[in-house]
Gaussian input, Z-matrix of N, CA and C with variables (Angstrom, degrees):
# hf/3-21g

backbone

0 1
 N
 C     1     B1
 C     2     B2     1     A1
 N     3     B3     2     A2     1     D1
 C     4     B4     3     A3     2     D2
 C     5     B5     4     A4     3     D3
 N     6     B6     5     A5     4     D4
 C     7     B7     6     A6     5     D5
 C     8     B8     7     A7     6     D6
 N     9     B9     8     A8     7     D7
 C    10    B10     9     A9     8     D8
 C    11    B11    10    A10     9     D9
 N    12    B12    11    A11    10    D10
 C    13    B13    12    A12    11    D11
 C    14    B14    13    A13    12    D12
 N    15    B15    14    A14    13    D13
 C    16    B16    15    A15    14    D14
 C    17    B17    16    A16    15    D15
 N    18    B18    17    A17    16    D16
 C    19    B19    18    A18    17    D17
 C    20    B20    19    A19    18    D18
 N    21    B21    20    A20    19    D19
 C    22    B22    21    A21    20    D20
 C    23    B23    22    A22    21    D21
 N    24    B24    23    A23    22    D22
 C    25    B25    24    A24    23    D23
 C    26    B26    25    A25    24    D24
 N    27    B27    26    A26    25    D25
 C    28    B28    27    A27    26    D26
 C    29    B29    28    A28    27    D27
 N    30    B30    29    A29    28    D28
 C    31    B31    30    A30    29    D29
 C    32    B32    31    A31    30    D30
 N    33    B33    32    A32    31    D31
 C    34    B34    33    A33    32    D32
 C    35    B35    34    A34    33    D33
 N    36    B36    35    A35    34    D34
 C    37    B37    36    A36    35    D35
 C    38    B38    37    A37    36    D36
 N    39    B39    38    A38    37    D37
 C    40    B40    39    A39    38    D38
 C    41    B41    40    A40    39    D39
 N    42    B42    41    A41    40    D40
 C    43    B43    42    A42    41    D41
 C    44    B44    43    A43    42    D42
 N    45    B45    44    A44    43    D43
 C    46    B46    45    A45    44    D44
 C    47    B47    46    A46    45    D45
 N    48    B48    47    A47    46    D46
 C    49    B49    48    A48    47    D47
 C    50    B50    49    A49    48    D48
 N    51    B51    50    A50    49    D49
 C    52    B52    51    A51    50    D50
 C    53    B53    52    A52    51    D51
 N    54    B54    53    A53    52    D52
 C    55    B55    54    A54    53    D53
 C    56    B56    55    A55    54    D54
 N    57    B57    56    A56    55    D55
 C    58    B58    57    A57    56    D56
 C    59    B59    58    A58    57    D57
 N    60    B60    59    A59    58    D58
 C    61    B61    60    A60    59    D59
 C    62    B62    61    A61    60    D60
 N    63    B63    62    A62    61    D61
 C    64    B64    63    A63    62    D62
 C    65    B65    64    A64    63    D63
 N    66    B66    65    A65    64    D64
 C    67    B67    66    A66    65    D65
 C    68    B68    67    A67    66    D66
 N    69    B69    68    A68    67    D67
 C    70    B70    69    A69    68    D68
 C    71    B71    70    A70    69    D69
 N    72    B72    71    A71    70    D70
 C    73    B73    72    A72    71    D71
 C    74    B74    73    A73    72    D72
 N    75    B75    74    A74    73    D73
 C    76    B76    75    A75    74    D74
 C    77    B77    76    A76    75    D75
 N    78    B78    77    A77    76    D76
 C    79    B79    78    A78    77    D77
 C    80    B80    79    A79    78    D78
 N    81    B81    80    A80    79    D79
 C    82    B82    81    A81    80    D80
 C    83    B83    82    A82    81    D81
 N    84    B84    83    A83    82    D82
 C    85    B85    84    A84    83    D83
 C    86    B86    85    A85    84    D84
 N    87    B87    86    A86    85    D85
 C    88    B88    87    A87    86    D86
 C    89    B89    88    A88    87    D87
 N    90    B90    89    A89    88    D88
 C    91    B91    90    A90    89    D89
 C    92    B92    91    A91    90    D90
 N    93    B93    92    A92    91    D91
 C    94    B94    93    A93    92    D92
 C    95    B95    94    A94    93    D93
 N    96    B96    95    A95    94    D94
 C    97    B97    96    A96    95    D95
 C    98    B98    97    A97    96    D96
 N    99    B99    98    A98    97    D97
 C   100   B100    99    A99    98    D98
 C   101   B101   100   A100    99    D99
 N   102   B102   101   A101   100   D100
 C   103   B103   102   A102   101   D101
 C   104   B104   103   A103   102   D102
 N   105   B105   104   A104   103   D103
 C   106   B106   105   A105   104   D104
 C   107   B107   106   A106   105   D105
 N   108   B108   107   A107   106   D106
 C   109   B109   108   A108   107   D107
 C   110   B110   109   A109   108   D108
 N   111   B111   110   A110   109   D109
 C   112   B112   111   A111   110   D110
 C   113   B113   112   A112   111   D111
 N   114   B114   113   A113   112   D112
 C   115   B115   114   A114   113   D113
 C   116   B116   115   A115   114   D114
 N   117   B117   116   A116   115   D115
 C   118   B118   117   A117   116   D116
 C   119   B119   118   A118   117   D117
 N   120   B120   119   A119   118   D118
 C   121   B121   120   A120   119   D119
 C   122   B122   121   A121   120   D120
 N   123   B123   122   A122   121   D121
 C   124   B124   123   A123   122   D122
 C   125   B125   124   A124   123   D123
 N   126   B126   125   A125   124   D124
 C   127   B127   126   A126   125   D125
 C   128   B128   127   A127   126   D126
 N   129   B129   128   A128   127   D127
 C   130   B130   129   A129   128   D128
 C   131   B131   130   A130   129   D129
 N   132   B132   131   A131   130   D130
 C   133   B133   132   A132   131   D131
 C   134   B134   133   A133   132   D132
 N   135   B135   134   A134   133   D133
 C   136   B136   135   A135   134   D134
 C   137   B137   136   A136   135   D135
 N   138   B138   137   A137   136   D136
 C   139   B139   138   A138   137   D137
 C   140   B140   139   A139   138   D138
 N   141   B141   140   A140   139   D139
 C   142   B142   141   A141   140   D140
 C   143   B143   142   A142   141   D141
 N   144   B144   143   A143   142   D142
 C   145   B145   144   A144   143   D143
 C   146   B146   145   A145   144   D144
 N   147   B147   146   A146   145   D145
 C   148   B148   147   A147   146   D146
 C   149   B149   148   A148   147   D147
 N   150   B150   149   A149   148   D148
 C   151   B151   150   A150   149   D149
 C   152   B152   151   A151   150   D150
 N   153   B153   152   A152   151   D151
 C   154   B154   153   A153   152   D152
 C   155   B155   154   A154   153   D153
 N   156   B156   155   A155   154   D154
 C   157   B157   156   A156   155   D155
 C   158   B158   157   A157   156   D156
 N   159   B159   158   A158   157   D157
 C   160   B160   159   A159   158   D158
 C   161   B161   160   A160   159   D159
 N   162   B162   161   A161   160   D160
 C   163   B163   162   A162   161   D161
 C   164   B164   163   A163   162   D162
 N   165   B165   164   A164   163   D163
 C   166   B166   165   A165   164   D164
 C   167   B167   166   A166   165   D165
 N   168   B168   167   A167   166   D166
 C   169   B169   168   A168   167   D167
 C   170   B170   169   A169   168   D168
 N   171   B171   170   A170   169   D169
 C   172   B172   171   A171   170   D170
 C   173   B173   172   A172   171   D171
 N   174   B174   173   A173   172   D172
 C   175   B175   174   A174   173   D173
 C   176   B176   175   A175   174   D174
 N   177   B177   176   A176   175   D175
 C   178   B178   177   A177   176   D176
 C   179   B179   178   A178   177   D177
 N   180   B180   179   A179   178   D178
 C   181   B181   180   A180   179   D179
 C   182   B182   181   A181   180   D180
 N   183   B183   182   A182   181   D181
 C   184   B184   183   A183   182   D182
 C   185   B185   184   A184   183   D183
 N   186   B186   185   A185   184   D184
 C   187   B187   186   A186   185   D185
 C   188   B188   187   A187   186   D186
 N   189   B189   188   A188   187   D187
 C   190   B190   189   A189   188   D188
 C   191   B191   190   A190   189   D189
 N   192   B192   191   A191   190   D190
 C   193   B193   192   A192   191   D191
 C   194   B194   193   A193   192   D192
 N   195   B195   194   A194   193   D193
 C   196   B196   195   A195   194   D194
 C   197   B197   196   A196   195   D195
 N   198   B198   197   A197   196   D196
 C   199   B199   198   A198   197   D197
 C   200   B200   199   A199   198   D198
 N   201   B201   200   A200   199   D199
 C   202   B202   201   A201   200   D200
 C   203   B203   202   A202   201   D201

   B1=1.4516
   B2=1.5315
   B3=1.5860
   B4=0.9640
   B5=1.7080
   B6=1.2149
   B7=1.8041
   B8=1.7677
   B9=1.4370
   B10=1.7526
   B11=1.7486
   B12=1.2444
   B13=1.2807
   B14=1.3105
   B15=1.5344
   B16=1.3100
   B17=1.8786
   B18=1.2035
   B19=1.3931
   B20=1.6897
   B21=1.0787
   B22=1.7833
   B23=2.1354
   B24=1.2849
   B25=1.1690
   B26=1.9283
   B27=1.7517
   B28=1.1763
   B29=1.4755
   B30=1.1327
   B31=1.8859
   B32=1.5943
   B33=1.2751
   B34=1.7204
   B35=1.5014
   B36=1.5761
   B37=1.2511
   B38=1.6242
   B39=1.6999
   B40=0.9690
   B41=1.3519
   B42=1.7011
   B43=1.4187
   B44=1.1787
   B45=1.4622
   B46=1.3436
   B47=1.2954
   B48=1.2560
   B49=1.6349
   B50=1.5009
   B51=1.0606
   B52=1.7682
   B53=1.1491
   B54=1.4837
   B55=1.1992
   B56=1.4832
   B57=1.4825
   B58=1.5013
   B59=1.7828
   B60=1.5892
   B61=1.5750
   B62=1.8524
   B63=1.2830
   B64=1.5199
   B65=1.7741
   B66=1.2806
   B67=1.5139
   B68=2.0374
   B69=1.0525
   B70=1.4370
   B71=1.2329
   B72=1.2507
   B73=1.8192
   B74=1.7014
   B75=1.4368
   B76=1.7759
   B77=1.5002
   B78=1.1952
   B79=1.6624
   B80=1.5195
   B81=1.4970
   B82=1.2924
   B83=1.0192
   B84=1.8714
   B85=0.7796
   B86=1.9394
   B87=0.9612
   B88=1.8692
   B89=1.7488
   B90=1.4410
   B91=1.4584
   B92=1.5404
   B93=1.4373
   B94=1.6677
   B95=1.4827
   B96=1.8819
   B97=1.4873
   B98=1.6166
   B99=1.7475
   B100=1.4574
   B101=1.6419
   B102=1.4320
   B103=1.7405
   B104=1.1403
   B105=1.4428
   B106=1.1004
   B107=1.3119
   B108=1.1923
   B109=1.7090
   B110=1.3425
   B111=1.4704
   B112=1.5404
   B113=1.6038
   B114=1.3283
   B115=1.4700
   B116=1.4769
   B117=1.5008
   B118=1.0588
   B119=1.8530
   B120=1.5123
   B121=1.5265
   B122=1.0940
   B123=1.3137
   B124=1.8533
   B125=1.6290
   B126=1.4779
   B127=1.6137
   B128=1.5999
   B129=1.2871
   B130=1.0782
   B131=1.4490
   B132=1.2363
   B133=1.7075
   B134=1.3579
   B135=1.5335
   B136=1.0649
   B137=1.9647
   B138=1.6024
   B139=1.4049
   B140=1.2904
   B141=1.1709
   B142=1.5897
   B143=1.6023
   B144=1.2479
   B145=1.3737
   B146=1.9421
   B147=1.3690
   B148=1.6844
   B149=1.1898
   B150=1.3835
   B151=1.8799
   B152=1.6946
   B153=1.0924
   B154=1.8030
   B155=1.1895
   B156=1.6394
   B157=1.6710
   B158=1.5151
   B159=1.2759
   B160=1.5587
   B161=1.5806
   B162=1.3648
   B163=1.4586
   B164=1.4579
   B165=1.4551
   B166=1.3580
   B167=1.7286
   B168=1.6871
   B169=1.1330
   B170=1.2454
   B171=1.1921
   B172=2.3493
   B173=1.0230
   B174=1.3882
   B175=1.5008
   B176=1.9184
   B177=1.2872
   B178=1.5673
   B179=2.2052
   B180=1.2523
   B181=1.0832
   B182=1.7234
   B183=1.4537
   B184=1.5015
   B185=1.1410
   B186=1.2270
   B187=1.5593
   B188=1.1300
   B189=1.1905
   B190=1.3683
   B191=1.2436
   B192=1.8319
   B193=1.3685
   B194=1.8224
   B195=1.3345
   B196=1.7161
   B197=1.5284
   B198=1.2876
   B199=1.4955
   B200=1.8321
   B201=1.3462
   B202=1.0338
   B203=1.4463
   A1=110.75
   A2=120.41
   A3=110.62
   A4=96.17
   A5=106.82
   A6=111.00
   A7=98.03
   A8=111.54
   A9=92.15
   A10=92.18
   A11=145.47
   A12=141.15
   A13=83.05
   A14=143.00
   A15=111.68
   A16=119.01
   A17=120.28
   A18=128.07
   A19=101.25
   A20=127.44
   A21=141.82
   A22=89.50
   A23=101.87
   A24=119.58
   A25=128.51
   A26=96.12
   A27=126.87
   A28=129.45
   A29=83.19
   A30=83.10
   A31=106.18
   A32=114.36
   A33=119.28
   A34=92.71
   A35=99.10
   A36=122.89
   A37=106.45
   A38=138.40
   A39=145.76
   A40=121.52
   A41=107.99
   A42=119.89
   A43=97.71
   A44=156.92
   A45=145.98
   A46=101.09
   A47=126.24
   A48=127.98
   A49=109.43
   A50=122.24
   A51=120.66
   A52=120.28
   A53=117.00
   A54=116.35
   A55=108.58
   A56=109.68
   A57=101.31
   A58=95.81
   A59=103.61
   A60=96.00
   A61=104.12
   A62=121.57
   A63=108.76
   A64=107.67
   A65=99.70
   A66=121.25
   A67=111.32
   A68=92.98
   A69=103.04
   A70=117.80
   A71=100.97
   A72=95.81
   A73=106.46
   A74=133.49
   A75=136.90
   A76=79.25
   A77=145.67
   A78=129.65
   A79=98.39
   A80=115.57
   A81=106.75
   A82=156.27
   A83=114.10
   A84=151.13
   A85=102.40
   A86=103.29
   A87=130.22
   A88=103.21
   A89=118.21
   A90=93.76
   A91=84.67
   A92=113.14
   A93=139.13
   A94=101.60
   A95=110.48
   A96=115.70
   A97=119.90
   A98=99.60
   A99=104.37
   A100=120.50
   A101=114.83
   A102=111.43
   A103=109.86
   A104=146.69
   A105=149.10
   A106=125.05
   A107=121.04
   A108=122.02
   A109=119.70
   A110=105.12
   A111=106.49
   A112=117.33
   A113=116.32
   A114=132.59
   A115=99.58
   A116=131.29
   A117=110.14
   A118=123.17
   A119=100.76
   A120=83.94
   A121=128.63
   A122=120.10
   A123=117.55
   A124=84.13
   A125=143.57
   A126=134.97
   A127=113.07
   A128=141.67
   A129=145.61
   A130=135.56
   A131=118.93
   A132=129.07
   A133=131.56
   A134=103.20
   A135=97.66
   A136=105.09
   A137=107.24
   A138=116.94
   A139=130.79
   A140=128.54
   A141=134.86
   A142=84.92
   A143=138.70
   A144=133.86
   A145=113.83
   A146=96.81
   A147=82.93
   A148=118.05
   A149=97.19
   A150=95.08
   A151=99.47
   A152=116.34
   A153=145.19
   A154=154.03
   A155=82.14
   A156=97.42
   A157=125.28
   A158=117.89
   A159=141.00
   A160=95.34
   A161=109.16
   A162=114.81
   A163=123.94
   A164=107.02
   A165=110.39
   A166=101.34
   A167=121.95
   A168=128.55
   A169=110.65
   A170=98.53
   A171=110.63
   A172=129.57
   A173=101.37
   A174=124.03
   A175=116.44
   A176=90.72
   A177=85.23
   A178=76.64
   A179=145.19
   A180=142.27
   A181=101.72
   A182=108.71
   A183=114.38
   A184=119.08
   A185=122.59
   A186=118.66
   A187=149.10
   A188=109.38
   A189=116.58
   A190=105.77
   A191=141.44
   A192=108.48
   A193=99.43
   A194=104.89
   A195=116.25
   A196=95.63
   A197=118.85
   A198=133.12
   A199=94.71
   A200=138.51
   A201=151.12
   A202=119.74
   D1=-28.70
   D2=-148.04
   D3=-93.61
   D4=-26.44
   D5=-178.26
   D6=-63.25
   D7=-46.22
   D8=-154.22
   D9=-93.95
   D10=-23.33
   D11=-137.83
   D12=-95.26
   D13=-66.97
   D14=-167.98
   D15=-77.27
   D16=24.32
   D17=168.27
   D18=-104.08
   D19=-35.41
   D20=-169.16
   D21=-54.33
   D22=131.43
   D23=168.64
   D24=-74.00
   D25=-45.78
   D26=-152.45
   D27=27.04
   D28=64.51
   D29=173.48
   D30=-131.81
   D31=51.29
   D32=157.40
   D33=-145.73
   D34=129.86
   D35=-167.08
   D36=-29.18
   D37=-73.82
   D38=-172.09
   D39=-38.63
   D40=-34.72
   D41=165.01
   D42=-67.22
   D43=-76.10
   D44=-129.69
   D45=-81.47
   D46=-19.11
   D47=167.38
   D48=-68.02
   D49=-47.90
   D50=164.28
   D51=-44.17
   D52=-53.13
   D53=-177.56
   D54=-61.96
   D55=-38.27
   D56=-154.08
   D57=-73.16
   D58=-36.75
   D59=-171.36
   D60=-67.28
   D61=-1.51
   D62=-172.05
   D63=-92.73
   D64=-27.98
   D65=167.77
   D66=-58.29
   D67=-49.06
   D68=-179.37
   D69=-79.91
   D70=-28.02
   D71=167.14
   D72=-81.87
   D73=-39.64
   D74=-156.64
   D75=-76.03
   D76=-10.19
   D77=-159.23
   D78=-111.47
   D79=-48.66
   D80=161.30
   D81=-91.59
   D82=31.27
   D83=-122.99
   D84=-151.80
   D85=-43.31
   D86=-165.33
   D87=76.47
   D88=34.61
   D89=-157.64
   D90=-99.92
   D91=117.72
   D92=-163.58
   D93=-72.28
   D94=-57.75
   D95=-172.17
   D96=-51.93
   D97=-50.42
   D98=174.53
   D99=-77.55
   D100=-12.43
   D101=161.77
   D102=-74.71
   D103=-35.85
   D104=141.67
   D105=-19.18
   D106=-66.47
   D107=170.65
   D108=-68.19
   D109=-19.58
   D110=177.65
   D111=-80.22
   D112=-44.72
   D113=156.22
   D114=-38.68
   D115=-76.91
   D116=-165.29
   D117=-70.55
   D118=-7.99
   D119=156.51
   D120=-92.55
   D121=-0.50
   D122=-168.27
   D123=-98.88
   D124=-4.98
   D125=153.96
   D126=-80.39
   D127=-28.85
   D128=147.41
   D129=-55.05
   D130=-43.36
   D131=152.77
   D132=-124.43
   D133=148.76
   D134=-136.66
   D135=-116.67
   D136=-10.39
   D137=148.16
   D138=-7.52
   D139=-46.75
   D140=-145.41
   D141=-104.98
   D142=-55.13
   D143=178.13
   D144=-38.51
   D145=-26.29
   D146=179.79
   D147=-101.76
   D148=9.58
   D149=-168.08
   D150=-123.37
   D151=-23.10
   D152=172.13
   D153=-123.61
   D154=-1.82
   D155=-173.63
   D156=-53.20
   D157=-32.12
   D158=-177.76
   D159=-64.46
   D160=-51.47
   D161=-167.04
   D162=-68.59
   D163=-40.24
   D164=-171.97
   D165=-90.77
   D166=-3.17
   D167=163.75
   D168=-53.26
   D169=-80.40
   D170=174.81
   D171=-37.11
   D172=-48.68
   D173=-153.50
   D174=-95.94
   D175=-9.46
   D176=-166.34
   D177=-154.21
   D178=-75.97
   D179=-158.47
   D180=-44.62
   D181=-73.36
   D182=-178.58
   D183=-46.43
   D184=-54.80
   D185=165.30
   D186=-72.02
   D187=-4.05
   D188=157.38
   D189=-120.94
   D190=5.00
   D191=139.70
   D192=108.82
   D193=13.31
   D194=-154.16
   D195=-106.08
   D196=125.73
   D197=-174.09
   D198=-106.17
   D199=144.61
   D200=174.85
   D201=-103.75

């Protein structure tokens, strides 16, 4: 994960589904290190907001309480 995920862009739809499902698993999960890297990529690119933004709002922001 750690070689390709901080090179990964995600801005073609199938990618932003990875991300979003890798996000959704580190949150329900408690896994801190990989919510960490994931946060700081969903502040670095900006792809995943047009294809998920709604989603990873509800689904992962509100419930766990996560400001961007």
């Amino acid at each position: 994960m750690e070689k390709y995920f901080s090179k990964a862009k995600f801005n073609q739809v199938n990618q932003t589904f990875y991300l979003f499902n890798l996000a959704e698993f580190a949150f329900e999960n408690a896994n801190v290190d990989m919510q960490n890297k994931i946060l700081q990529k969903l502040k670095t690119t900006k792809g995943w907001e047009k294809e998920l933004g709604g989603s990873f709002d509800t689904q992962i922001f509100k419930k766990y309480n996560i400001k961007l």
